[in-house]
N, CA and C of each residue as an Amber inpcrd file, in Angstrom:
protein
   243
 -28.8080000  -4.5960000 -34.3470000 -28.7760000  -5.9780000 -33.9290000
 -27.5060000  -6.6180000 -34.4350000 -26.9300000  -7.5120000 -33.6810000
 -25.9970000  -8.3150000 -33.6830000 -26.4360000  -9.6320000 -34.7920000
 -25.2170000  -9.8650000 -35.9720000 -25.9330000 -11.3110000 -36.1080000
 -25.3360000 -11.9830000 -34.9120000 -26.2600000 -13.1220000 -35.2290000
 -25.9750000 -14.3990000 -34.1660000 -24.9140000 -15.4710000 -35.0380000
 -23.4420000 -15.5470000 -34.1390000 -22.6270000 -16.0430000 -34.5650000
 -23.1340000 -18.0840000 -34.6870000 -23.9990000 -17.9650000 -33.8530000
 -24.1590000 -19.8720000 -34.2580000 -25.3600000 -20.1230000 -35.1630000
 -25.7020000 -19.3040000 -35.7920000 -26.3150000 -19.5420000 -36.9720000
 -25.8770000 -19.0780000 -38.5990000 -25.9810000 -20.0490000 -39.2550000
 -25.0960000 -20.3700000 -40.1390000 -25.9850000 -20.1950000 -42.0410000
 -25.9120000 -19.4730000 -42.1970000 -26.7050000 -19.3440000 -43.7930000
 -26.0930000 -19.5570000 -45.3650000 -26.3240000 -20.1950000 -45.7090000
 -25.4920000 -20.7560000 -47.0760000 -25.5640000 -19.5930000 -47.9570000
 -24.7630000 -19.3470000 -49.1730000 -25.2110000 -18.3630000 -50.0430000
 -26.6670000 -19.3200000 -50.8790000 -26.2770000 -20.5210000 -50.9480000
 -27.6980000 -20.9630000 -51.6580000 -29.2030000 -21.2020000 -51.3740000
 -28.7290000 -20.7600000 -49.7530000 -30.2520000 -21.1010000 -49.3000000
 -31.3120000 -20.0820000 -49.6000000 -30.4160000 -18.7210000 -50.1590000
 -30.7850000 -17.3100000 -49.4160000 -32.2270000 -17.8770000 -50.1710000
 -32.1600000 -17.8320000 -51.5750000 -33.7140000 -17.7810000 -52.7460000
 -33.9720000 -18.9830000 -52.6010000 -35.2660000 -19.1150000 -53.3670000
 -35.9780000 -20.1240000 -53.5680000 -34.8740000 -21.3840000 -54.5960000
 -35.3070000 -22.4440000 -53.9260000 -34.9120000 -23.5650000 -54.6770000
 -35.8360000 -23.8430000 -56.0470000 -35.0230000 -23.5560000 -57.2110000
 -35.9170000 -23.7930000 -58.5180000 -35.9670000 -25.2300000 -58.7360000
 -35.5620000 -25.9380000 -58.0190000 -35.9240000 -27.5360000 -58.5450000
 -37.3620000 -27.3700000 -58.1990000 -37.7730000 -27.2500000 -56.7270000
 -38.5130000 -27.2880000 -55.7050000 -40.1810000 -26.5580000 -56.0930000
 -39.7310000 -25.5670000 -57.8390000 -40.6380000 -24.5050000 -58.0280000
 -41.7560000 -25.5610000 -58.4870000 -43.4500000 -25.4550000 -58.5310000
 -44.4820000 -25.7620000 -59.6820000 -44.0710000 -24.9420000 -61.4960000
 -44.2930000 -26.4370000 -62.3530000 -44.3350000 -25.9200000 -63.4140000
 -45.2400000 -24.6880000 -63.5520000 -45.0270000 -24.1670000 -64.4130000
 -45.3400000 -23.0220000 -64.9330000 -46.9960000 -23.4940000 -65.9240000
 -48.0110000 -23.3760000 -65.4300000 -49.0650000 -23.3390000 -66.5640000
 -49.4980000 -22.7170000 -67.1940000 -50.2150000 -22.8910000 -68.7390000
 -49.8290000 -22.0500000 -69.4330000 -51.3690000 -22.2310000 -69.7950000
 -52.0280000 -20.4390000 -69.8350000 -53.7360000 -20.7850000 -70.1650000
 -53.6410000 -20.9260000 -71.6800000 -54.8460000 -21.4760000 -72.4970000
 -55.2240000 -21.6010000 -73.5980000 -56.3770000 -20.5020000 -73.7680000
 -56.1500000 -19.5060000 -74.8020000 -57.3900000 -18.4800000 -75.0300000
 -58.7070000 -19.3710000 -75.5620000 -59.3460000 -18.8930000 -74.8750000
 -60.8960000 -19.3000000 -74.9320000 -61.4420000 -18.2520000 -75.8940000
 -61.0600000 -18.7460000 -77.2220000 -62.0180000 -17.4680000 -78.6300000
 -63.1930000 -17.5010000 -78.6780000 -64.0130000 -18.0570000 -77.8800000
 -65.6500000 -18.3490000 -78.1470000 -65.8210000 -17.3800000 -77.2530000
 -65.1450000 -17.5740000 -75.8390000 -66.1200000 -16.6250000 -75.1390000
 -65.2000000 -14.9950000 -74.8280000 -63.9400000 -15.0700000 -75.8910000
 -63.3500000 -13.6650000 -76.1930000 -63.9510000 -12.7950000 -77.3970000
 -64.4960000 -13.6520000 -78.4570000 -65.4850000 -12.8490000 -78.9970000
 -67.0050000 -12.2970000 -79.0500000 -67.4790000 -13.3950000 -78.5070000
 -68.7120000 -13.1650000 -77.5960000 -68.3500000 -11.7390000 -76.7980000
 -67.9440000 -11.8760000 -75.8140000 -67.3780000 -10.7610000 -75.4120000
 -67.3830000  -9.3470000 -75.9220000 -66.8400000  -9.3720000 -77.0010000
 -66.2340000  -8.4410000 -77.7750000 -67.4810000  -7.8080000 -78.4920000
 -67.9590000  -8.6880000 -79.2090000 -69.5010000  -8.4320000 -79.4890000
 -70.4330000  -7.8550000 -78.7570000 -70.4600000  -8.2790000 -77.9790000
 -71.4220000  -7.8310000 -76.5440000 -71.3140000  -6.5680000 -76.5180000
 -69.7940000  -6.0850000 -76.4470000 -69.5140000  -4.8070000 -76.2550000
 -69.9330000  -3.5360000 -77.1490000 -69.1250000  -4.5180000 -78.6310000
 -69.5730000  -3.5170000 -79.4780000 -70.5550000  -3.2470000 -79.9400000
 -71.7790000  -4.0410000 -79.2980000 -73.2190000  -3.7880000 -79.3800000
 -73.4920000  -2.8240000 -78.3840000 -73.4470000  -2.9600000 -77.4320000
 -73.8730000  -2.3210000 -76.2800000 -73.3880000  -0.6670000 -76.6180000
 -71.8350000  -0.7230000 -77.2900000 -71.4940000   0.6330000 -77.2910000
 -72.2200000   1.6150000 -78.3870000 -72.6730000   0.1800000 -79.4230000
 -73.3970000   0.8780000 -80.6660000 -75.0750000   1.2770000 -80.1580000
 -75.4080000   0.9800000 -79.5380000 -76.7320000   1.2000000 -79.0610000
 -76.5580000   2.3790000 -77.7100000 -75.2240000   2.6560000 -77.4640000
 -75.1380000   3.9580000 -76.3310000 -74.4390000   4.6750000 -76.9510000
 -74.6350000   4.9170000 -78.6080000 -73.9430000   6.2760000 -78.9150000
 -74.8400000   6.2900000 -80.2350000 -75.3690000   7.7060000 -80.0690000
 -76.2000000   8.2780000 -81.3910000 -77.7250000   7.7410000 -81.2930000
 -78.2900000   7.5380000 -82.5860000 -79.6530000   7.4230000 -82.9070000
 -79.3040000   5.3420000 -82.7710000 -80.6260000   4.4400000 -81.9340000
 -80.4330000   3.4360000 -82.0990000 -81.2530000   2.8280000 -82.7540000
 -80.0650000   1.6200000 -83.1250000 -80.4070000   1.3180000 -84.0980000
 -81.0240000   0.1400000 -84.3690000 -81.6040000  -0.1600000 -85.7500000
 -83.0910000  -0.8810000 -85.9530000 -82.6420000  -2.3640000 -85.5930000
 -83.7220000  -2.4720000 -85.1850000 -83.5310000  -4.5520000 -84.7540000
 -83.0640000  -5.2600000 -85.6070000 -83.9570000  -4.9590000 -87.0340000
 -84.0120000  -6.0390000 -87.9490000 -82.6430000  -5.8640000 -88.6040000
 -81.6030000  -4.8720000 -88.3900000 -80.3100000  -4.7440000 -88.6480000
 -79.2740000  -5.4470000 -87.7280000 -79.4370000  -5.4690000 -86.5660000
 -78.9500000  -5.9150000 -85.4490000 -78.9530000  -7.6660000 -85.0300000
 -79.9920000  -7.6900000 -85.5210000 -80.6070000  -9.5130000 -85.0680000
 -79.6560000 -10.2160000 -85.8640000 -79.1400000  -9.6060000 -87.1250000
 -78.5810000 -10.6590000 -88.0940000 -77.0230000 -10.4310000 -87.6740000
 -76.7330000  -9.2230000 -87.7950000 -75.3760000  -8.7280000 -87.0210000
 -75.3120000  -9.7370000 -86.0140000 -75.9660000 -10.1210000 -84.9280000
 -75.6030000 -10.8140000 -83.6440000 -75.5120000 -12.0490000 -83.9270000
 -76.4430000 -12.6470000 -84.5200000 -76.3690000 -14.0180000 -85.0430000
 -74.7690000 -14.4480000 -85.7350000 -74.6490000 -13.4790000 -86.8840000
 -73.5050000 -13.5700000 -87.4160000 -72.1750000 -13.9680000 -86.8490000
 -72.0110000 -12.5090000 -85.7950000 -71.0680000 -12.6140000 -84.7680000
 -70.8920000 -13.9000000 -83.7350000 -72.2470000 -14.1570000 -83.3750000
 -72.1510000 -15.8010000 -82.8640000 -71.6510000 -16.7530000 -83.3310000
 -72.3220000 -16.6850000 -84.5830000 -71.7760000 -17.7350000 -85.6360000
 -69.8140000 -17.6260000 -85.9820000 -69.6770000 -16.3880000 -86.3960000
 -68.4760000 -16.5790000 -86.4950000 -67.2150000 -16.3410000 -85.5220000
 -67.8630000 -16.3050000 -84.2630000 -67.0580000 -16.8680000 -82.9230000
 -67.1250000 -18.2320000 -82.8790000 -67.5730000 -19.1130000 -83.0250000
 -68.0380000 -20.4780000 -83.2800000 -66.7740000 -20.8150000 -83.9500000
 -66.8650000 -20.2550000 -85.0850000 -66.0880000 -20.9430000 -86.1480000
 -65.1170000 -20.8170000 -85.9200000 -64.4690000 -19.9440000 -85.6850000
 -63.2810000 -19.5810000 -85.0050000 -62.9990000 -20.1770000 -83.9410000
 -63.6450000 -20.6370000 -83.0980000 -63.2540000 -21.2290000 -82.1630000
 -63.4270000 -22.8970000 -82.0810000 -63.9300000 -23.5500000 -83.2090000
 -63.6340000 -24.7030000 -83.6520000 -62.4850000 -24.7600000 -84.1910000
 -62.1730000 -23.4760000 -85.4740000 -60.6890000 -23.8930000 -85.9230000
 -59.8960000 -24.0110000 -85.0920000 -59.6210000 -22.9000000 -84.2070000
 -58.3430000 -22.9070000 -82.7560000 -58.6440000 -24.5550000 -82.2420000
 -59.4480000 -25.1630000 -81.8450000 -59.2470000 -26.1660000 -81.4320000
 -58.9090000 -27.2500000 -82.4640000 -59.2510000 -27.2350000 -83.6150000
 -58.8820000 -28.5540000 -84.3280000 -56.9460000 -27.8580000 -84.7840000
 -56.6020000 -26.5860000 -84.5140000 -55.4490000 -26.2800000 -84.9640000
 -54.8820000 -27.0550000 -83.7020000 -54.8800000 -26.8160000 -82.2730000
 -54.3790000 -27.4410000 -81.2990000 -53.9190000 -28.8770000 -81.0160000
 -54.6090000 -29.3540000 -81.8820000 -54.1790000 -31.3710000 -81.6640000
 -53.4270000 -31.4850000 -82.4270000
């Protein structure tokens, strides 16, 4: 193909105009529900490998882990303001 001599292209048009771009947003980690998470897991994986294990060991473990996703995730927010 031929270019077409009556059309006319700037070198600046070729890319995007960065004035023109959306800021850039930026997520905030959510530690409550990244350790939750995490917990979840490493329960689930501890109860699918080997002999499982007793409740009354586990109940306080989970609680714990709740609890100290909590806390953690109050500090991150009072660190943020």
């Amino acid at each position: 193909m031929r270019p077409d001599p009556q059309r006319h292209v700037s070198v600046g048009s070729i890319g995007p105009d960065r004035r023109s771009e959306r800021p850039r947003r930026v997520h905030r980690t959510n530690w409550m529900a990244l350790l939750c998470g995490l917990l979840f897991v490493g329960i689930g994986v501890r109860y699918l490998t080997g002999p499982p294990p007793d409740a009354v060991i586990m109940a306080p473990v989970l609680v714990g882990g709740l609890g100290f996703a909590a806390f953690v995730a109050i500090i991150a927010k009072a660190l943020r303001r």
